[in-house]
C-alpha positions in Angstrom: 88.4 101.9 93.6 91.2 100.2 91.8 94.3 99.6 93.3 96.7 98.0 90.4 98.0 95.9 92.7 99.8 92.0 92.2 98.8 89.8 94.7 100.4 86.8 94.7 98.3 83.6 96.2 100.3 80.8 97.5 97.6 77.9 97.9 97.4 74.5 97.1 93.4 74.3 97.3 91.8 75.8 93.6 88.5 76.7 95.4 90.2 78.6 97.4 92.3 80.2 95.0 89.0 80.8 92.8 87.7 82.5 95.8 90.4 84.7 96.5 90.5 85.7 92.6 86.8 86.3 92.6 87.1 88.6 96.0 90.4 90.5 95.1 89.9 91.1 91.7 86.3 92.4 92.8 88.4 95.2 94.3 90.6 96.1 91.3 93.9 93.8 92.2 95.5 91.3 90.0 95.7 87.9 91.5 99.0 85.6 89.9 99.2 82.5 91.7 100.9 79.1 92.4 100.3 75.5 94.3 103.3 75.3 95.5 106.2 77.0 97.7 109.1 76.7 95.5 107.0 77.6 92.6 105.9 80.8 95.1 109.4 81.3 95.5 110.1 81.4 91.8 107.0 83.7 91.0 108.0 86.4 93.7 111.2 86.7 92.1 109.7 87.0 88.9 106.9 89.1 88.8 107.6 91.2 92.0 104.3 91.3 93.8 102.8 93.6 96.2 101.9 91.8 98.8 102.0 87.7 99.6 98.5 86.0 100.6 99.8 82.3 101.9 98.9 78.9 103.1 100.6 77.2 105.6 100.3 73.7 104.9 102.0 73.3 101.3 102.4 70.0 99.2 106.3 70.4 99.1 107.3 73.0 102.1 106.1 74.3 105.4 104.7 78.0 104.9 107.2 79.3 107.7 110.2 77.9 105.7 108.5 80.1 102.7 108.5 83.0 105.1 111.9 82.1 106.0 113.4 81.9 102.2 111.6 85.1 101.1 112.7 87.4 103.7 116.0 86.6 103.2 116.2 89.0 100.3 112.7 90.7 99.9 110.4 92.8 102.7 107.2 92.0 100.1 104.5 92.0 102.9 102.8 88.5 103.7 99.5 87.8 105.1 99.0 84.1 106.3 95.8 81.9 106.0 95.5 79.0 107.3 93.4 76.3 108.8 96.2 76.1 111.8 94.1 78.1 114.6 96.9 77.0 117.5 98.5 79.6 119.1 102.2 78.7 118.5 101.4 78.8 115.2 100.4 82.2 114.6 103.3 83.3 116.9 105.4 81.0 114.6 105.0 82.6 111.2 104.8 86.2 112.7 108.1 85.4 114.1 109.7 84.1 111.1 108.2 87.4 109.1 104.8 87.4 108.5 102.4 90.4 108.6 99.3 89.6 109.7 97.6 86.0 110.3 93.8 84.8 109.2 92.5 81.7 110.6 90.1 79.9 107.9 87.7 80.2 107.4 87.5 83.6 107.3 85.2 86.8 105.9 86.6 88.4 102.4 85.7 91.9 104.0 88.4 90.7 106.5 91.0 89.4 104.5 90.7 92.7 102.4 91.2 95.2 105.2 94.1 93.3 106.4 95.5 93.8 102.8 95.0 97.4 103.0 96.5 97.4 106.4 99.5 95.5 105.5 99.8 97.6 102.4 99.9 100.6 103.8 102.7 99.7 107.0 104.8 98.6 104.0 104.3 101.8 102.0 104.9 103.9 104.9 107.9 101.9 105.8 108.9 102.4 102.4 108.2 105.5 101.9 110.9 107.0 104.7 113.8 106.7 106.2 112.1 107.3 109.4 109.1 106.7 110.9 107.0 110.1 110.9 107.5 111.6 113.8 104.0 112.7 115.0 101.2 109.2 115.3 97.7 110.7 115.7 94.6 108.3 116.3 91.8 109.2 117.4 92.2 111.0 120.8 95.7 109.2 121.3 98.5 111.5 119.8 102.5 110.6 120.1 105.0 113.1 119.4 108.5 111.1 119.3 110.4 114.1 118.4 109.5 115.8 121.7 109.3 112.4 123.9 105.5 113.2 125.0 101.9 111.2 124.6 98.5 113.1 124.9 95.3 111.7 125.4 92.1 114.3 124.6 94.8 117.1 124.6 95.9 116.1 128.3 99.5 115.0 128.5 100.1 111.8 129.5 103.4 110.5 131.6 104.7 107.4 131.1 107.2 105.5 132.6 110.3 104.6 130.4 109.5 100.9 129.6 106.0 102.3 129.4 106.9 104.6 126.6 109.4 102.3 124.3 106.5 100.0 124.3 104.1 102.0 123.0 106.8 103.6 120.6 107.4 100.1 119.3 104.3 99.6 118.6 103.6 102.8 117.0 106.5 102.1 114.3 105.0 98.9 113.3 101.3 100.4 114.1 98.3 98.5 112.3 100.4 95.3 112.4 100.8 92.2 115.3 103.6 92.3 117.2 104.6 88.9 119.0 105.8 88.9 122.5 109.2 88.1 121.8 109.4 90.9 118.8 108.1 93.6 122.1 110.2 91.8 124.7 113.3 91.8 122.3 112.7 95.2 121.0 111.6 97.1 124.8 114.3 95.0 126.8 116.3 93.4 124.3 118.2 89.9 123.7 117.8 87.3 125.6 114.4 88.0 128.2 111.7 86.4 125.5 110.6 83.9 128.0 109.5 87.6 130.6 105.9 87.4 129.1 104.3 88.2 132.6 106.3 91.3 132.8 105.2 92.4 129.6 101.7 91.8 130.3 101.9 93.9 133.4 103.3 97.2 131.5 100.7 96.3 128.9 98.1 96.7 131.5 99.2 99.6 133.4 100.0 101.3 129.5 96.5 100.7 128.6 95.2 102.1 131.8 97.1 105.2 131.3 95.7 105.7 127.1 92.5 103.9 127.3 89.1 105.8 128.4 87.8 101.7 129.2 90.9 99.5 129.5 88.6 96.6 129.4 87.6 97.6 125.5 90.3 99.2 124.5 90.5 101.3 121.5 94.3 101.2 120.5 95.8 98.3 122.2 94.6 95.3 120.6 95.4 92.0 122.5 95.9 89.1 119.7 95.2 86.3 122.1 98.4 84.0 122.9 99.8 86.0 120.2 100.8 89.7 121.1 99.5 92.8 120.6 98.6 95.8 117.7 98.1 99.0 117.8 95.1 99.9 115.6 95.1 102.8 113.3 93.1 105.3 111.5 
């Protein structure tokens, strides 16, 4: 299948770069690239990629101050890679406007389902004003129009906090959410630091919408991160 689609590759190591070219390309995308952020910078505006594939540790920048700069005037989705497997960094560049994170090393089948995953939030996003009304995923449907979740064709009642939580999480389905992008966006400004309450409506949510809350099938926990809904 060929997507005609510009990746842009932000990496300072060339077997790495090599690699990616060798695994996306494979797939029918075109790979531009740069070793630097600055020159990133320049090459985004330029050519107007697709998506964003970028290392954190860059010879002249920090990748979050990338992710800063960029989002400043462009939504272009960005997946990070990065040798940086601590916690507070993942939550770092997700907060400051990342997509999705990849700790290296890590699989090519990976890397390219997280493209098409990021690729598609963005289109959808894109695509409408709105978010569609109606999320379906496996057994799990959500009709925001009428205000009502059904699990295997059984309504299911939620409380209020409940329900903006999953909601938020359905808008931005596929894709991590940090704690403090749920906290901020189910209770709003200024109660980031409440992560044990947010754990406790996570568990009673996923009790409600998930047959084994223990494996669950739609609320993914990204460890010390925060959590995705997974979709179809």
């Amino acid at each position: 299948m060929t997507h005609d689609l510009k990746v842009l590759v932000i990496e300072d190591e060339k077997p790495i770069r090599t690699l990616l070219r060798a695994a996306l390309e494979g797939k029918g995308y075109t790979q531009i690239e740069s070793e630097t952020g600055s020159g990133g910078l320049a090459m985004a505006a330029s050519q107007s990629p697709d998506i964003v594939i970028l290392d954190l540790g860059l010879p002249d920048m920090d990748g979050k101050d990338f992710i800063g700069r960029i989002r400043e005037w462009s939504p272009v989705p960005i997946i990070v890679i990065s040798a940086r497997d601590q916690e507070m960094e993942k939550v770092a560049a997700l907060d400051a406007g990342a997509d999705d994170y990849l700790t290296k090393p890590f699989s090519v089948e990976e890397l390219q389902a997280r493209l098409r995953a990021a690729l598609r939030h963005h289109n959808q996003a894109a695509g409408s004003a709105s978010v569609e009304p109606l999320f379906v995923h496996g057994e799990l449907k959500v009709d925001m129009a009428a205000r009502r979740v059904f699990v295997a064709e059984n309504e299911t009642h939620l409380t209020p906090i409940e329900y903006r939580l999953l909601t938020a999480l359905v808008r931005h389905a596929g894709k991590v959410m940090t704690h403090k992008q749920l906290i901020k966006e189910v209770w709003g400004p200024g109660h980031e630091e409440q992560t044990h309450y947010l754990r406790i409506f996570m568990a009673n949510l996923r009790k409600k919408i998930e047959a084994d809350s223990a494996n669950p099938r739609y609320l993914k926990t990204e460890q010390g991160v925060g959590y995705r809904l997974l979709r179809d």
